[in-house]
N, C-alpha and C positions, 0 to 999 in steps of 0.2 A: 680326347673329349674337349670341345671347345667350353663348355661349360665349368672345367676345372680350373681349380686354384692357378697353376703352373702354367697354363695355356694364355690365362688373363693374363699375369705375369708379364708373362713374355709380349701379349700384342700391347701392352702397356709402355714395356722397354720399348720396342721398336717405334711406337708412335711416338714416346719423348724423343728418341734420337732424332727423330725427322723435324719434331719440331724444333729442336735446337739448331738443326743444320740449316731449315730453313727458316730462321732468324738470320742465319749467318752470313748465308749463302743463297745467289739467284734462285729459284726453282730447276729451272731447265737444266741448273748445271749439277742437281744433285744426280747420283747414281746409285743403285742398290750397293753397291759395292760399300759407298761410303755411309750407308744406312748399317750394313752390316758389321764394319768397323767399328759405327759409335755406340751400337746395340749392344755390340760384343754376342751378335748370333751368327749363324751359319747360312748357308744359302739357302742348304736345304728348309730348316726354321724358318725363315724366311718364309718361304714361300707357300710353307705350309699354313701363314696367315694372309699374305697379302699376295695380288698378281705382279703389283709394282706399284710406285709409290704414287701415284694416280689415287689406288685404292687408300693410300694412305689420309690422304689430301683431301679426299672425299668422305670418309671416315670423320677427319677430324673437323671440319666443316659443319656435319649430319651433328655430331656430338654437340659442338661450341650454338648450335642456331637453337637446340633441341634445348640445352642449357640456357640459353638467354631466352625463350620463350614462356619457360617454365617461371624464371627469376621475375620478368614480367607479368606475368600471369596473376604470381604471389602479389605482386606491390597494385599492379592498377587498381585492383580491386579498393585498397585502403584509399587510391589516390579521391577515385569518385566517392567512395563516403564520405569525402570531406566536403561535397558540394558545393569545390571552387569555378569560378570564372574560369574559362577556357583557358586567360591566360595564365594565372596562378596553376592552373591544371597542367599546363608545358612545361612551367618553373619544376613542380616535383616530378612530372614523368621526366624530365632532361636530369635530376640529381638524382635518379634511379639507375639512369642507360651508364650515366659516369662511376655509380657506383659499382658495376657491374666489371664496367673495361679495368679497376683498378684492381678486381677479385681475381680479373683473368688475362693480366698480360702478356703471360708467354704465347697461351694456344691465340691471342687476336695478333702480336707479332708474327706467328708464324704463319698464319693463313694471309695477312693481309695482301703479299704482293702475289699471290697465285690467283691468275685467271687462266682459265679454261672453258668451255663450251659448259662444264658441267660445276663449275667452280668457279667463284665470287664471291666471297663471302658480306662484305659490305654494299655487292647489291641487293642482295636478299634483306637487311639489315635497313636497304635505305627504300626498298620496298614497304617494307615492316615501317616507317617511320612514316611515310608518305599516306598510306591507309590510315594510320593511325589520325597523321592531323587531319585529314580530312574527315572524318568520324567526329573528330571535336568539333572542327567550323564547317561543318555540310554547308552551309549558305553565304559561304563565305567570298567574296566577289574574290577571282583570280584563285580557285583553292587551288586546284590544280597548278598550276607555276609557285603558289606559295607555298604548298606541302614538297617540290621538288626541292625551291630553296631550302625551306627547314629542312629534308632531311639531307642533302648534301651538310648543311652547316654541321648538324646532329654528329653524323658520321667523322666527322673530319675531327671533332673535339674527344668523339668516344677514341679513333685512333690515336690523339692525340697522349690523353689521359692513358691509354696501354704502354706508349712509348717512355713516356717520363713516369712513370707508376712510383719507380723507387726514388724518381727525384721530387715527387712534388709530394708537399703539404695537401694532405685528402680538401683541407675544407678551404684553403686556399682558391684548390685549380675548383673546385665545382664549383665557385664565388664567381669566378673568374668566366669559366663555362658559360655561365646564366647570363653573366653583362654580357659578356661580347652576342652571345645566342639572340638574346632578348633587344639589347642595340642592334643591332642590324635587322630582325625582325621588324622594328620601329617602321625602316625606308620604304617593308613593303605593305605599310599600313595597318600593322595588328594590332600594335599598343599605343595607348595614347602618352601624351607628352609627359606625365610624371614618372611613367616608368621608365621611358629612355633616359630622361635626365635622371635617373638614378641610379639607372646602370654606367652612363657618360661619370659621374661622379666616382663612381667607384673604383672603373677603371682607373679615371685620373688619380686620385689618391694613391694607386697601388704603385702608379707611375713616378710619384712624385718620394713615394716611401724606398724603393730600392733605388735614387740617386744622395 
């Protein structure tokens, strides 16, 4: 019964071992084979949940977007009761998307490098980021090429914040997140000059603190 304890169980095991292997290792080069060594199941088990690790991929994907949608869901809602300016509005939706990658960075390491026809997970991610700023500045000259920018930037700092999770300082990197995000946003016109020069500052200090 797919529904039992022991069935969860087990498709539980076998999706950590995928994700740990792929952490590890290329996509392409993983094999059931070595799914089932790190699972510690059988073939037949195996297969009796997944076709092949395609299914797995897709799986964990469908789960990790389902989960950061939800997690979003919860926080926007608080973000617009606070009926901030569009751009204080990016500052807390951007310390949300970070809080998020540092809740979950094994399953965003593991999907990160797998593209397929049916699999991408940061482009769906950076689809979700692009609708999103364009909702906040509908009238916004250039939204279109400036919701790409943001959310390429978005994306690259949420991967970034999964990768270092255990190494960084939580309020550090989201500090850090916001200047660099919010400076570069400046170039393509969205904040005015006291916020860049206050993100420019902080940076520099951070700069001038670790030598």
């Amino acid at each position: 019964m797919k529904s039992s304890l022991q069935y969860r169980r087990t498709d539980k095991a076998i999706i950590n071992a995928f994700m740990k292997l792929a952490s590890e290792i290329p996509f392409e080069k993983i094999t059931v084979q070595d799914i089932l060594e790190e699972a510690l199941v059988s073939r037949y088990t195996f297969y009796a949940h997944f076709h092949d690790k395609f299914e797995i991929a897709e799986r964990l994907q469908e789960e990790l977007y389902q989960d950061f949608l939800s997690f979003m869901q919860e926080k926007i809602p608080e973000i617009h009761a606070k009926k901030m300016p569009a751009r204080e509005h990016h500052q807390h939706f951007d310390f949300e998307i970070a809080q998020f990658s540092v809740k979950n960075p094994e399953k965003l390491r593991a999907i990160k490098n797998i593209h397929t026809e049916t699999i991408d997970f940061y482009r769906l991610l950076k689809s979700y980021f692009m609708d999103h700023y364009k909702e906040t500045l509908p009238n916004h000259p250039e939204a279109e090429l400036e919701a790409k920018i943001y959310a390429n930037m978005v994306a690259a700092v949420m991967e970034y914040c999964a990768d270092y999770s255990t190494d960084l300082n939580s309020n550090i990197s989201v500090s850090v997140m916001q200047a660099q995000i919010h400076a570069c946003l400046y170039g393509i016109g969205i904040h005015d000059d006291k916020s860049v020069q206050k993100a420019q500052e902080y940076l520099f200090s951070l700069a001038h603190k670790e030598k």
